[in-house]
C-alpha positions as CSV (number, residue, x, y, z in Angstrom):
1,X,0.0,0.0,0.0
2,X,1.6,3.2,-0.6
3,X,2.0,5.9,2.1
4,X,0.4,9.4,1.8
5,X,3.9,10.6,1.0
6,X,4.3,8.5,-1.7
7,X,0.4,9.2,-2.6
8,X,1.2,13.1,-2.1
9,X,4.0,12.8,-4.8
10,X,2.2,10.8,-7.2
11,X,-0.9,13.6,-6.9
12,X,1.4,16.2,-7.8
13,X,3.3,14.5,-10.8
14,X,0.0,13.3,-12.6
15,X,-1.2,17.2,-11.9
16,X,2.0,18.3,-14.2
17,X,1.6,15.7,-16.7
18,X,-2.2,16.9,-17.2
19,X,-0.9,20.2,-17.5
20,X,1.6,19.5,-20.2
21,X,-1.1,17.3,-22.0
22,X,-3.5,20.3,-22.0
23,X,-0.5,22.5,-23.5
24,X,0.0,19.7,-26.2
25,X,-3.3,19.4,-27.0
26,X,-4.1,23.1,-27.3
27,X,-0.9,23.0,-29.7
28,X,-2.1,20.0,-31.7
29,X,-5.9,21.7,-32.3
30,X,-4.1,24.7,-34.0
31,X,-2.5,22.3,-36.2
32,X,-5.8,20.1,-37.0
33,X,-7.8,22.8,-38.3
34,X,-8.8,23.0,-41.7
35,X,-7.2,23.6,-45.1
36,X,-8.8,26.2,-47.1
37,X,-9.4,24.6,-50.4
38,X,-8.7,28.5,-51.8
39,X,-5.7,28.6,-50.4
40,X,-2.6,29.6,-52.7
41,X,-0.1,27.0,-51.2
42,X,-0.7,24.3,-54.5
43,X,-1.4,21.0,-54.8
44,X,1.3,19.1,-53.5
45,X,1.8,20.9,-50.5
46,X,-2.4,20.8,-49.8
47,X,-2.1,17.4,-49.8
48,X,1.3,17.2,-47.6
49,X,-0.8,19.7,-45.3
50,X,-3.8,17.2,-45.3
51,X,-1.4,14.2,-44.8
52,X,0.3,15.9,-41.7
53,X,-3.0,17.0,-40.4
54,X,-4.2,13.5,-40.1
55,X,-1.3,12.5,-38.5
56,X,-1.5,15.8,-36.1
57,X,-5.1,14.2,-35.6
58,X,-4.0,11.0,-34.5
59,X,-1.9,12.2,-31.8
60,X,-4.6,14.4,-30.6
61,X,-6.4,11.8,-29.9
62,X,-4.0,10.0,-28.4
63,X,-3.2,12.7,-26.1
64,X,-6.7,13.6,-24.9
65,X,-7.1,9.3,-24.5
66,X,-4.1,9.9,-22.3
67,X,-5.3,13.0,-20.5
68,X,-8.5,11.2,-19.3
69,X,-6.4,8.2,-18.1
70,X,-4.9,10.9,-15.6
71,X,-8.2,12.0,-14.7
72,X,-9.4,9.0,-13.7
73,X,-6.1,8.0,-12.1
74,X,-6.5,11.2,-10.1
75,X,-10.0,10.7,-8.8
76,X,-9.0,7.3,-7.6
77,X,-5.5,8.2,-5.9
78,X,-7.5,8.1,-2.5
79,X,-8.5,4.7,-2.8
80,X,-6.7,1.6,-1.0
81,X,-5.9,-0.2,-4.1
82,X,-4.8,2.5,-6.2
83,X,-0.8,1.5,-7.2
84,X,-1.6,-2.3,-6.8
85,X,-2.1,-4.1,-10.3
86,X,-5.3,-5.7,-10.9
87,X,-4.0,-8.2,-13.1
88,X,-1.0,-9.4,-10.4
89,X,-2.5,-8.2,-7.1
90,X,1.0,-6.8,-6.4
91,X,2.3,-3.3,-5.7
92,X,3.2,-1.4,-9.0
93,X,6.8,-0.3,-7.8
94,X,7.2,4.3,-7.2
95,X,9.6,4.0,-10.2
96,X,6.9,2.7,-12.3
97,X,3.9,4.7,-11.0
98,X,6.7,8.0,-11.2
99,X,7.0,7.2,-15.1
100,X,3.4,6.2,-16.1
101,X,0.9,6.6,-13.6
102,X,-1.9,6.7,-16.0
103,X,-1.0,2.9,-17.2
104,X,-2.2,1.2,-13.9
105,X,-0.5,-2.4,-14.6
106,X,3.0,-4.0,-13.5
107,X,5.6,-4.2,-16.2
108,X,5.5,-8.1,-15.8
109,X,2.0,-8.3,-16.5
110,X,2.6,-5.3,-19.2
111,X,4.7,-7.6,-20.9
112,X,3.0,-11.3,-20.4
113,X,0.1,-8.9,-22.1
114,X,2.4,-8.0,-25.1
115,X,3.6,-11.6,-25.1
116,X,0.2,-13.1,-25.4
117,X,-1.1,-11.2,-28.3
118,X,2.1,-12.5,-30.6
């Protein structure tokens, strides 16, 4: 179980990785927004605009997926089994929860995950 300490410091790093999200996704709208067919930039470089927008897209989404994750990690820091993971059972180690807070599962069981789907 992890101390309020411990608790106190995860709290504050998940708070400054939702704030860098936000900054990243306010970023990444500017750069999703639309073309304008009448635009003078030609026809190769509308659709190398359009291809980079849809990638710009994809990592939006990504980010406000990732965002949320934080959210609800942050609404359930309180609770008893919050750091344990709920495939194992067993503590997710600080150096783990420091790094990815919003992922919510042990390496090991990360990995045996990955493993299984080959």
């Amino acid at each position: 179980m992890l101390t309020d300490s411990q608790r106190g410091e995860i709290r504050q790093i998940i708070v400054e990785m939702i704030a860098e999200v936000d900054e990243e996704v306010v970023a990444m709208k500017e750069q999703t927004q639309p073309v304008a067919p009448d635009s003078s930039i030609g026809r190769l470089s509308r659709m190398d605009n359009l291809v980079n927008k849809e990638t710009v897209q994809l990592a939006l989404d990504e980010a406000m997926k990732r965002r949320n994750r934080l959210r609800e990690k942050l609404g359930r820091i309180d609770e008893a089994d919050f750091g344990r993971c709920p495939m194992c059972q067993e503590m997710i180690p600080m150096e783990r929860l420091r790094v990815a807070p919003d992922r919510g599962v042990c390496v090991k069981c990360l990995n045996n995950a990955k493993a299984s789907k080959r």
